[in-house]
C-alpha positions, 0 to 999 in steps of 0.5 A: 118031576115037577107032578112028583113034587105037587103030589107030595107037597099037597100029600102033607097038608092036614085040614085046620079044623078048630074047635069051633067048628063042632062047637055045641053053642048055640048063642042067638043072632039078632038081624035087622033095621029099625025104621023110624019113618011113620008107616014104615017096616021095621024087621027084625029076624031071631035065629041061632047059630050053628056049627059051620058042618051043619048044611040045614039054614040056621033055625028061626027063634019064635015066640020071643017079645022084641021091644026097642026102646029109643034114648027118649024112653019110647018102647016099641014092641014088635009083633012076630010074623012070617017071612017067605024067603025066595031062593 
């Protein structure tokens, strides 16, 4: 009896599935950590989002100009490199 009433409680249940999920927005995603510090990385990696389906990594946004500018006025502009990502 109890198998009978599982079956049908998880027979009626229909996947949430907002819109947001198929959305076709693309909105840039700004990652990473300014380090102040003399001679020290600062990293910062562009992307885009995705729709939450999509298996393939989120796509890398390149040749784009990063500057950084401090509440003194300095402007800092970084220079775009590459990555190798260990998984």
């Amino acid at each position: 009896m109890e198998w009978a009433m599982l079956l049908l409680a998880g027979g009626c249940v229909d996947p949430y599935r907002p819109p947001e999920i198929a959305s076709p927005n693309s909105y840039l995603v700004v990652n990473g950590f300014f380090d102040t510090a003399p001679g020290a990385t600062t990293t910062i990696q562009l992307s885009r989002t995705q729709n939450l389906a999509d298996a393939k990594a989120p796509t890398a946004e390149t040749k784009a100009i990063v500057t950084i500018e401090s509440a003194h006025k300095d402007v800092y502009t970084l220079k775009e490199g590459t990555r190798v990502l260990i998984r």
